[in-house]
Backbone as JSON, one array per atom type, in Angstrom:
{
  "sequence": "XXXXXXXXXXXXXXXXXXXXXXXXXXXXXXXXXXXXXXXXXX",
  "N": [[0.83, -1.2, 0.0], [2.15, 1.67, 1.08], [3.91, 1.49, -0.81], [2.67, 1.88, -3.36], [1.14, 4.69, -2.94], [3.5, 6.0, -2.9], [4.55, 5.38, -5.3], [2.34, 6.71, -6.7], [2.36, 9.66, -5.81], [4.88, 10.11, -6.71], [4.87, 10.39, -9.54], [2.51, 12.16, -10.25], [4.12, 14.29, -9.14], [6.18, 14.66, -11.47], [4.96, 16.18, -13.39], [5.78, 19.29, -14.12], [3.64, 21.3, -13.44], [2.56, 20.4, -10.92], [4.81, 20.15, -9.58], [5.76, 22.24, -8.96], [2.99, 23.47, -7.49], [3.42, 22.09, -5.41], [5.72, 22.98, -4.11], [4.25, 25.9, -3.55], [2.9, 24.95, -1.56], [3.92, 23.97, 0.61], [5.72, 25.92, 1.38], [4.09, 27.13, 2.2], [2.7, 26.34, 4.72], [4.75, 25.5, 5.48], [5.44, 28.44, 6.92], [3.14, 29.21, 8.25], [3.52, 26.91, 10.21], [6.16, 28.28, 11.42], [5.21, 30.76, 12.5], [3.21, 30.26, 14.2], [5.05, 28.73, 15.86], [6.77, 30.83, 16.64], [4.93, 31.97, 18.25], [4.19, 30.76, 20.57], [5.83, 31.13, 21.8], [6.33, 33.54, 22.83]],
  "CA": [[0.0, 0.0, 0.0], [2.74, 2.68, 1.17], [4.42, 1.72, -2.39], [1.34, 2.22, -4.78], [1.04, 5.73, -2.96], [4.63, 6.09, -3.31], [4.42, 5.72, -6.61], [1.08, 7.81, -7.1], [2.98, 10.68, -5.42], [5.97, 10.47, -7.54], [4.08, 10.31, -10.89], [2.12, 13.62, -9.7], [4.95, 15.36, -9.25], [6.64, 14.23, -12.51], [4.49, 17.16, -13.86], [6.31, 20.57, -13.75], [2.98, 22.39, -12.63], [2.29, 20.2, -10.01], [5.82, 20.48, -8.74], [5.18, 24.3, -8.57], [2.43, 23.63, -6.71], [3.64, 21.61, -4.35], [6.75, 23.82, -3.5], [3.81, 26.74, -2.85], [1.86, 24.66, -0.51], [4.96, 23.53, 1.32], [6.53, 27.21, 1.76], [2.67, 28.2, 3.19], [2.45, 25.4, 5.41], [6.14, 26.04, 6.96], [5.24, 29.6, 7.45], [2.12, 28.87, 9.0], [4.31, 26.45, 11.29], [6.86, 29.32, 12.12], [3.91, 31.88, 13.05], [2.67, 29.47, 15.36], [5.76, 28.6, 16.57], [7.09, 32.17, 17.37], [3.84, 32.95, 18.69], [3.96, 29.79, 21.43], [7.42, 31.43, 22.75], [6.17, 34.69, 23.59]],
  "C": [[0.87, 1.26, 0.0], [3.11, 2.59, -0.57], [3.97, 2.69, -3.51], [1.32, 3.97, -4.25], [2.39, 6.42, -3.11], [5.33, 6.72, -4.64], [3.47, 6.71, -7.42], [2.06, 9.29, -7.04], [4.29, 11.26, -6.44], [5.51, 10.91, -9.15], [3.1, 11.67, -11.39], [3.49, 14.56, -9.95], [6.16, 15.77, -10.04], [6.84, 15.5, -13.45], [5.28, 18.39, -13.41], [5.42, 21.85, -12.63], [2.93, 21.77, -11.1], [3.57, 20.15, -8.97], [5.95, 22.01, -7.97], [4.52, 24.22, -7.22], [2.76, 23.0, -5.29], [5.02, 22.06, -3.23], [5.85, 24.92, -2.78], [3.2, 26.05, -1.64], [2.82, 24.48, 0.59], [5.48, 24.93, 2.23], [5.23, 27.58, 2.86], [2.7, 26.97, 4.38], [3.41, 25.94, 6.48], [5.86, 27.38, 7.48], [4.01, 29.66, 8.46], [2.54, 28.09, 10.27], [5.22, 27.53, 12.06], [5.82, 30.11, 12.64], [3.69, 31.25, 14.3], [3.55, 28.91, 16.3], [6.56, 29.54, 17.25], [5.47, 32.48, 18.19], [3.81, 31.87, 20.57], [4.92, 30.76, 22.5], [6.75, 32.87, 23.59], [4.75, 34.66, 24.94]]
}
């Protein structure tokens, strides 16, 4: 099972756009993690 999605995943991101996209979602995600993680400290 991990494989087949393994492989799904890789095959997706084969595509140029969907590499795009998956660099923006990544960058928003981590930033969304930092926010929340500077915000814990104070």
């Amino acid at each position: 099972m991990k494989k087949a999605i393994g492989a799904a995943v890789a095959n997706w991101l084969r595509k140029p756009e969907n590499r795009e996209k998956a660099k923006q979602t990544a960058k928003k995600a981590y930033a969304k993690y930092q926010q929340r993680k500077g915000a814990a400290k104070r």
